[in-house]
C-alpha positions in Angstrom: -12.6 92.9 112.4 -11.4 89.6 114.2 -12.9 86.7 111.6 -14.0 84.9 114.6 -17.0 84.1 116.6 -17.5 85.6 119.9 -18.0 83.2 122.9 -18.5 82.9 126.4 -15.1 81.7 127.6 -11.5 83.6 126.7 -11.1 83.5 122.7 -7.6 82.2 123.2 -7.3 80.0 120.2 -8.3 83.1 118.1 -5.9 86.1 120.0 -5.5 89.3 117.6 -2.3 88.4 118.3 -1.4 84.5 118.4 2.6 85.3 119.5 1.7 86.2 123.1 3.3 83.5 124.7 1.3 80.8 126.2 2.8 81.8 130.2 2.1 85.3 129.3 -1.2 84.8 128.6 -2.2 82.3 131.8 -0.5 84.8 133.8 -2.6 88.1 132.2 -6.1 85.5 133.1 -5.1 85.4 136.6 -3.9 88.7 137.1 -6.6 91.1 139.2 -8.0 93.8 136.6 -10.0 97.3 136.5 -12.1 98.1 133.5 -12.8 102.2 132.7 -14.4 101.9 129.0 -16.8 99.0 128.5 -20.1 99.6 127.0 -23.4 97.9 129.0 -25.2 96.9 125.8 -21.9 96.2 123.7 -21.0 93.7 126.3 -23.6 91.2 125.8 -22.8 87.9 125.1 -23.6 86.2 122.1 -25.5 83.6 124.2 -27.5 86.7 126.1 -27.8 88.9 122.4 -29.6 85.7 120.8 -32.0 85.1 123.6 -33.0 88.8 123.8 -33.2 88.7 119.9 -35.4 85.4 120.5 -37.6 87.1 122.9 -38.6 90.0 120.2 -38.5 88.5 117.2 -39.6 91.7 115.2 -35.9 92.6 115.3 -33.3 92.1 112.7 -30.7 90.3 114.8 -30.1 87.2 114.4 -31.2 84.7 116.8 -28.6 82.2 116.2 -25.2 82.9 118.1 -23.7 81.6 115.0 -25.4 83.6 112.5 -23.6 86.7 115.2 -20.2 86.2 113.6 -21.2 88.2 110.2 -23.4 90.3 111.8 -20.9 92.1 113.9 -18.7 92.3 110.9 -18.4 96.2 110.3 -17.7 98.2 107.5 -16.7 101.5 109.3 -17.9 103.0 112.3 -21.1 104.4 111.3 -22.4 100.7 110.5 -21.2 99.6 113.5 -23.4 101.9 115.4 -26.2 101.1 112.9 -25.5 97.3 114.2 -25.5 98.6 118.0 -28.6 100.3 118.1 -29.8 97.3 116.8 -28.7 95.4 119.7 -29.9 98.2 121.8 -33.5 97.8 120.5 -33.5 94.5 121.8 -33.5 95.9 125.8 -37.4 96.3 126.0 -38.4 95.6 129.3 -36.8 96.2 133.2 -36.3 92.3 133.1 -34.0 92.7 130.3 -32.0 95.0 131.4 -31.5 93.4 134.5 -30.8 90.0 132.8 -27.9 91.9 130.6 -26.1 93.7 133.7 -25.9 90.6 135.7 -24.9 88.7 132.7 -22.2 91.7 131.8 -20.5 91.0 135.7 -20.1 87.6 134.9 -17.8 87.5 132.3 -16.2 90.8 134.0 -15.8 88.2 137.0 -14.7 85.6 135.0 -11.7 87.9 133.6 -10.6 88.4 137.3 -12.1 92.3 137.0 -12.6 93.3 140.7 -13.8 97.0 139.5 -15.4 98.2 136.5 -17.4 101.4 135.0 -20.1 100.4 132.8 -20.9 103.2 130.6 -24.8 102.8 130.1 -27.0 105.1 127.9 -30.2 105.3 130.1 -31.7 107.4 126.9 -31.6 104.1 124.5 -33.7 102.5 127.0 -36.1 105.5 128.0 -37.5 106.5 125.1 -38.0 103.1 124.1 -40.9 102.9 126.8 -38.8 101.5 129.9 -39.7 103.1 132.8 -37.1 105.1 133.9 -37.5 104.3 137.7 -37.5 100.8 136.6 -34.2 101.3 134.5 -32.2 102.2 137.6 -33.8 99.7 139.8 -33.0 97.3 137.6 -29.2 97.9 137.3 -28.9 98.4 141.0 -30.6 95.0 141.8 -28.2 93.9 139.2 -25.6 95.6 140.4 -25.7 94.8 144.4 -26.5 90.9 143.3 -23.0 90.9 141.4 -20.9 92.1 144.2 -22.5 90.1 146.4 -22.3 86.7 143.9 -18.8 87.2 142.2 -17.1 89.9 144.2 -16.6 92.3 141.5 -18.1 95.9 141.9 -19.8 97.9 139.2 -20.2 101.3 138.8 -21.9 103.6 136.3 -21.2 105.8 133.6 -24.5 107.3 132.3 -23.5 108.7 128.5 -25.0 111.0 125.9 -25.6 109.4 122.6 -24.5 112.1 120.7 -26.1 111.3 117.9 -29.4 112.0 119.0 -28.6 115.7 120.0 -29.5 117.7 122.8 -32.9 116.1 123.8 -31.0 113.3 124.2 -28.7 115.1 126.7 -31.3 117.1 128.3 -32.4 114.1 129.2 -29.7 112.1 130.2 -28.7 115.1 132.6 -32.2 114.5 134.2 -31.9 111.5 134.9 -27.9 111.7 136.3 -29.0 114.4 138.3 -32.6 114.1 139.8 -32.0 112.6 143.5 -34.9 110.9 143.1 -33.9 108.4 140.1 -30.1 108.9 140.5 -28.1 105.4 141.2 -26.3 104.6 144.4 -23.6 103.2 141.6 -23.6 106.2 139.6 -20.3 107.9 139.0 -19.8 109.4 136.0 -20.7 111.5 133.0 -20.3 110.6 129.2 -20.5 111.1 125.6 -20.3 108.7 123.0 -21.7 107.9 119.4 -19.9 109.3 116.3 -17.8 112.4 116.6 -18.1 113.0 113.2 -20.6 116.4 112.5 -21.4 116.3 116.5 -19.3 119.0 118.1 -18.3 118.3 121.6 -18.9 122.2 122.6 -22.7 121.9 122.5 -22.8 119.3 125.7 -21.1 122.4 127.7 -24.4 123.3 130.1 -25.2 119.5 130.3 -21.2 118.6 131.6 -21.4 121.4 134.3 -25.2 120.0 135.7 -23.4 116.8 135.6 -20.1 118.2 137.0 -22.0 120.2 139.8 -23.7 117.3 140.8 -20.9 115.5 141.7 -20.3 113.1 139.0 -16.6 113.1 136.7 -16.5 114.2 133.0 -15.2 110.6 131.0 -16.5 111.9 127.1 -15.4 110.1 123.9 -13.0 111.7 122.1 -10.5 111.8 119.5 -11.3 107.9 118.0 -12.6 109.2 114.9 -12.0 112.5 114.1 -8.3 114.7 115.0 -6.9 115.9 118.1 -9.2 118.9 117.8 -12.0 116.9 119.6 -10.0 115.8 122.6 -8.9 119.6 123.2 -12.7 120.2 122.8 -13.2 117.7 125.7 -10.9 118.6 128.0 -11.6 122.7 127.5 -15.3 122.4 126.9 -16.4 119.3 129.1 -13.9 119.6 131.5 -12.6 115.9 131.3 -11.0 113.6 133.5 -10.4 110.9 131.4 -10.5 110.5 127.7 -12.7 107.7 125.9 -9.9 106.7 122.7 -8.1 109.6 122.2 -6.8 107.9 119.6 -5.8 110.8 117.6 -4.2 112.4 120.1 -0.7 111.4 119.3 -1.0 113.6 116.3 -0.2 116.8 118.8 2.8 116.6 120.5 1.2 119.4 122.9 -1.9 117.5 123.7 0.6 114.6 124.4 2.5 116.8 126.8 -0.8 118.3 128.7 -2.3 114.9 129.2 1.1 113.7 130.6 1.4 116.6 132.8 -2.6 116.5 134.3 -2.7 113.0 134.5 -5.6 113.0 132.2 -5.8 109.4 131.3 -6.8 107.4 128.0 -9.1 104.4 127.9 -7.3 103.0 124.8 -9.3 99.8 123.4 -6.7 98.5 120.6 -9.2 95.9 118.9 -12.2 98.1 118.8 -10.0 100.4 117.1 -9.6 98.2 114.0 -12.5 96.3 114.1 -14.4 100.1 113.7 -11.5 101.6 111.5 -10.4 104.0 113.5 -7.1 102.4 113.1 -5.6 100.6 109.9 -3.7 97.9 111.4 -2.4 96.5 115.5 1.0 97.8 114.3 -0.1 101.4 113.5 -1.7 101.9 116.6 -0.6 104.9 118.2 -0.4 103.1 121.8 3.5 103.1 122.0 3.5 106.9 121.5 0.9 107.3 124.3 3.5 105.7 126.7 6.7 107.2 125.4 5.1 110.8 126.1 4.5 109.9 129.6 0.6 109.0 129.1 -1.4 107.2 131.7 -2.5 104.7 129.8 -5.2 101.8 130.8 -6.7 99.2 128.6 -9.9 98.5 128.0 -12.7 96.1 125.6 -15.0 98.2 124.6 -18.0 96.5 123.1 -15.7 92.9 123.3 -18.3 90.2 122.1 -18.7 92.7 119.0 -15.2 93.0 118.8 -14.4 89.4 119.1 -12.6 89.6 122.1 -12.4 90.3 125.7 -10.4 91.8 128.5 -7.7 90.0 128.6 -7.1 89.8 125.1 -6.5 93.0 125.0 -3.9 92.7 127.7 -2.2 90.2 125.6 -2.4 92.5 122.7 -1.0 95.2 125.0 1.8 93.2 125.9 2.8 92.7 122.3 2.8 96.1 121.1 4.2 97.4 124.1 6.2 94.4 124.9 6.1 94.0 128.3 6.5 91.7 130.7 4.6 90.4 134.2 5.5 93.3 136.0 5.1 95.5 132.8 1.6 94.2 132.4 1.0 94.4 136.5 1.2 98.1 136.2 -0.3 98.5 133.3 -3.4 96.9 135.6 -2.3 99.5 138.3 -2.8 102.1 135.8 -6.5 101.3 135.6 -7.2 101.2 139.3 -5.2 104.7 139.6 -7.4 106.4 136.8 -10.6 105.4 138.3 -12.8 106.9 140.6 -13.1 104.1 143.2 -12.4 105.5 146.4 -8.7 105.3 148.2 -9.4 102.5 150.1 -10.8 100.5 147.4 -7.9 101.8 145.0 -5.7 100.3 147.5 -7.0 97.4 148.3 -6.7 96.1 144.2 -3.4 97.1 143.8 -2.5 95.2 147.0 -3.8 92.6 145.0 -2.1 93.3 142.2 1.3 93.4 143.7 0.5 90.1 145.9 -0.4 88.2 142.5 2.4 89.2 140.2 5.1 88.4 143.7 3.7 85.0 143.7 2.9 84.4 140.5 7.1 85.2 139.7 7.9 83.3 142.7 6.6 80.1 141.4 
């Protein structure tokens, strides 16, 4: 874990890795972005965590932003979901979850993100007494008020917390699939939590309701257990893109079929270490991903937990990977290609894209 304190603004003076050079790094906060794997609840702020831990203070989180630093300090990756649902238990009421989803855009906008798929567990917030017609209005107010303020769009990933087992995807299904709560903004289909003792198989019947409803198959996979899950997704859940896949350089063949379909990873270097999923930045499988021919994208994750943000990971991405402007202007491509924004809008970013990185080595 990053020893550093989350903030508002880019953690520059704190980078997971302090060589990117200083041009590198003003050009990867300028350059137009697409985020696939960021969490709704893991994105809060420390400034937004605090206040909602100040507005119930039954919970154990501390109210101090300060205090935060310790407190998203993980000792694997089962204490850092204890620590999430913590977090999670603070989204009580329809006005908090609004106040989180706007705030989430924010920083999104702030990072020059002009797309991103929030992947929100609807469940978390359910079953703690929200009303579920409230959730969704909520995030769509949210949602609609974001484009319309900072000119990035959102879009939703609704995810199983596998932890809580099939009630839990019984009735995340519902509420993906009932026309009458289903989001405009809804896209996609999930699974996250720990891997570890929950078999991807069993989430089979809830894929294909989501599947046949029209929504893509984007399951976690592969970040803490062997390259056994990630076949599980793709033959069981049918998916499109893998969450991690960490361990997926471990099987040459996998390597080869997710080359060859296109099947794309939503790697998330820092979160890796900071849950332990990886030892160190160096052992990162990342550079095998792209010498097999892997669509990669890059992705934060749960980045005030984590310490960092978007383009922090960019910047990490450039180190391991070493690349350049135009090396990290694809890599942004990448993202907008993997996502399920339509042709238009897919086109009109990497327009952007190119127009950025033209100017930007013009100068």
């Amino acid at each position: 874990m990053p020893g550093a304190l989350p903030g508002e603004a880019p953690l520059t003076d704190h980078l997971v890795d302090p060589h990117t050079p200083r041009g590198l790094n003003a050009f990867i906060a300028g350059l137009p972005k697409a985020e696939l794997h960021v969490h709704h609840v893991g994105s809060a702020s420390p400034r937004i965590v605090s206040e909602l831990a100040a507005r119930h203070p039954d919970s154990k989180v501390p109210t101090d932003p300060g205090a935060l630093v310790d407190y998203f300090t993980f000792t694997d990756f089962a204490h850092f979901i204890e620590v999430y649902l913590s977090v999670v238990d603070l989204i009580r009421t329809p006005e908090d979850v609004r106040l989180l989803t706007y705030e989430v855009a924010r920083d999104l906008a702030r990072q020059q993100v002009r797309y991103a798929e929030l992947t929100i567990t609807p469940f978390s917030s359910t079953r703690r007494g929200i009303d579920e017609a409230a959730f969704m209005d909520a995030i769509e107010d949210a949602r609609k008020a974001a484009e319309a303020e900072f000119g990035t769009m959102l879009r939703w990933c609704f995810d199983i917390p596998g932890e809580a087992g099939l009630e839990a995807a019984e009735e995340t299904t519902r509420l993906a699939t009932d026309d009458r709560l289903r989001p405009e903004g809804l896209v996609s289909f999930g699974l996250g939590g720990p891997e570890v003792g929950v078999p991807r198989p069993q989430f089979k019947p809830y894929f294909d309701r989501a599947i046949a409803a029209g929504l893509r198959s984007v399951p976690h996979a592969g970040e803490t257990t062997g390259p056994e899950t990630v076949w599980d997704a793709l033959t069981h859940l049918r998916a499109e893109r893998i969450g991690h896949g960490t361990s997926s350089a471990q099987d040459e063949k996998l390597l080869a079929h997710l080359a060859e379909h296109r099947v794309a990873l939503e790697v998330c270097p820092t979160s890796n270490i900071a849950t332990r999923a990886v030892r160190t930045l160096d052992e990162h499988p990342i550079k095998e991903f792209t010498r097999a021919g892997v669509l990669v994208t890059i992705n934060s994750d749960d980045p005030p937990m984590f310490g960092t943000d978007l383009n922090n990971e960019y910047a990490v991405a450039a180190r391991l990977l070493d690349l350049d402007e135009r090396g990290l202007a694809d890599l942004a491509g990448n993202a907008v290609e993997a996502s399920f924004l339509d042709a238009a809008g897919k086109a009109r970013i990497k327009d952007e894209i190119d127009a950025y990185t033209s100017g930007w080595l013009a100068s």
